[in-house]
C-alpha positions in Angstrom: 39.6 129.3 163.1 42.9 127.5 164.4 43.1 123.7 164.5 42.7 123.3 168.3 39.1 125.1 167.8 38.0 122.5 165.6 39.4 119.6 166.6 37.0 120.9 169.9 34.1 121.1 167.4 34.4 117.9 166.3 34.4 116.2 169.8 31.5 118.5 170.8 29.5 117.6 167.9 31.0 114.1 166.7 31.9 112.3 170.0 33.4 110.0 168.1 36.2 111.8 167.5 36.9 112.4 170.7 37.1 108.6 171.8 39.3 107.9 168.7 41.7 110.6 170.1 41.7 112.0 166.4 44.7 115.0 166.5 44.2 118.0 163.8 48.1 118.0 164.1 49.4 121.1 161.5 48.8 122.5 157.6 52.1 122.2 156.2 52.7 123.0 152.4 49.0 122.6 150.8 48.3 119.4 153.4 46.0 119.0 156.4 47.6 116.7 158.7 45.7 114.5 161.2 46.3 111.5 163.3 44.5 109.0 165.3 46.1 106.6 168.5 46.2 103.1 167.3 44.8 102.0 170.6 41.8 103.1 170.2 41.4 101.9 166.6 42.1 98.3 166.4 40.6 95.4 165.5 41.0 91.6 166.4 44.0 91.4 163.9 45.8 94.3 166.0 45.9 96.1 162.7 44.4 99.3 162.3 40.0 98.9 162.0 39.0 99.4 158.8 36.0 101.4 160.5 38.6 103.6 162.2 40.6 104.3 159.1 37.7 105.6 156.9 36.6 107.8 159.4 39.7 109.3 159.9 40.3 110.3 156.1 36.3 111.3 156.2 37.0 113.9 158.7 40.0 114.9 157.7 38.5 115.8 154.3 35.2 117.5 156.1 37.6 119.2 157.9 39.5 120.5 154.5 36.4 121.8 153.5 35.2 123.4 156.6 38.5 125.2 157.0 38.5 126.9 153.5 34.4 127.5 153.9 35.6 129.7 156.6 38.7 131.4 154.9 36.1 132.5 151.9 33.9 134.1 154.8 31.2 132.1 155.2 30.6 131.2 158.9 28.0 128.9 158.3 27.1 126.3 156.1 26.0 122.9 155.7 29.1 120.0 154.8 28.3 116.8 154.0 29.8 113.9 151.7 28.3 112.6 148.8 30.7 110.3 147.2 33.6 108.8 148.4 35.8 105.6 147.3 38.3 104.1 149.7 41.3 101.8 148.9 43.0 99.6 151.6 46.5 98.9 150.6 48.3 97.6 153.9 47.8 97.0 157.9 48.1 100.0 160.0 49.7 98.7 162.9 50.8 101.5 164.9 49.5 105.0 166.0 48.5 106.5 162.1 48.6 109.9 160.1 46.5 111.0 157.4 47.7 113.6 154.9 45.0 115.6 153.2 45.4 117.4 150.0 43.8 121.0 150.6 42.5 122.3 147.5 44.4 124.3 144.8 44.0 128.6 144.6 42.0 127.8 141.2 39.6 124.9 143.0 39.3 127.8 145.8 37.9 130.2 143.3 35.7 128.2 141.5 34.4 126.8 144.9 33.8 130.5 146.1 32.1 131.6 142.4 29.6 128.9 143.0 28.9 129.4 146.8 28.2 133.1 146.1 26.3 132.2 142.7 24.1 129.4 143.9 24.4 128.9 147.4 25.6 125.1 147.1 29.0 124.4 145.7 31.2 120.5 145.8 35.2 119.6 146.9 36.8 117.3 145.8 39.0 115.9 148.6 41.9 113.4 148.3 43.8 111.9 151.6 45.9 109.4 152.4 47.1 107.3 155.6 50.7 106.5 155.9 53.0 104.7 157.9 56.3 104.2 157.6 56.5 106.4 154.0 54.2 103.8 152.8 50.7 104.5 151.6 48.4 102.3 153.8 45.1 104.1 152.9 43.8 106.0 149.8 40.9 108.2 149.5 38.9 110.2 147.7 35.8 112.2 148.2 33.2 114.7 147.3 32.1 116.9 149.6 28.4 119.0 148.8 29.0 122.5 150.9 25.7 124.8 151.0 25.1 128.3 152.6 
């Protein structure tokens, strides 16, 4: 599945998505890459709405796992996150880009030992908003997959 497909499954089955004009943008090295318009993400402070922000690196981490849930050849499957902790570090204050850490050959492996063991298997994802080459947001989250 290419990037365009899903970023149409997400605003089929999360509207949300779709209103936050959340981009999949491009994989580049071992990172996901998405982006959301400002506009439609602010709060009162014209900074970037805390709301807004976590959803973005929650999807984009979904997404992470989705993607490689795919590459291992299973079409479907349940995703959903268990555990997640967020850290706010500075305003947003202009259209923003997360950067998602895909997972490692060796996580890929393990992940696809347990899915084809036990039917359930975890992620663990880590992503990050930037602007300006500064760290705005930092996330990190556990994903439960099952198929």
């Amino acid at each position: 599945m290419d990037l365009k497909e899903l970023e149409k499954k997400l605003y089929k089955e999360i509207p949300l998505t779709k209103f936050m004009e959340i981009k999949l943008d491009k994989i580049e090295k071992n990172s996901l890459i998405s982006s959301a318009a400002f506009k439609k993400n602010k709060n009162d402070k014209n900074t970037g709405f805390a709301g807004s922000l976590s959803t973005l690196v929650t999807i984009s981490g979904w997404c992470a796992c989705y993607l490689n849930t795919i590459k291992i050849g299973y079409e479907k499957s349940m995703i959903a996150i268990i555990k997640s902790d967020t850290a706010y570090k500075a305003a947003v204050t202009k259209d923003f880009y997360c950067e998602t850490t895909l997972p490692t050959q060796e996580e890929i492996n393990l992940f696809k030992k347990k899915l084809e063991s036990k039917k359930s298997s975890s992620l663990r994802i880590k992503s990050q908003i930037i602007e300006n080459g500064k760290i705005c947001v930092k996330f990190e989250g556990i994903y439960i997959i099952k198929v």
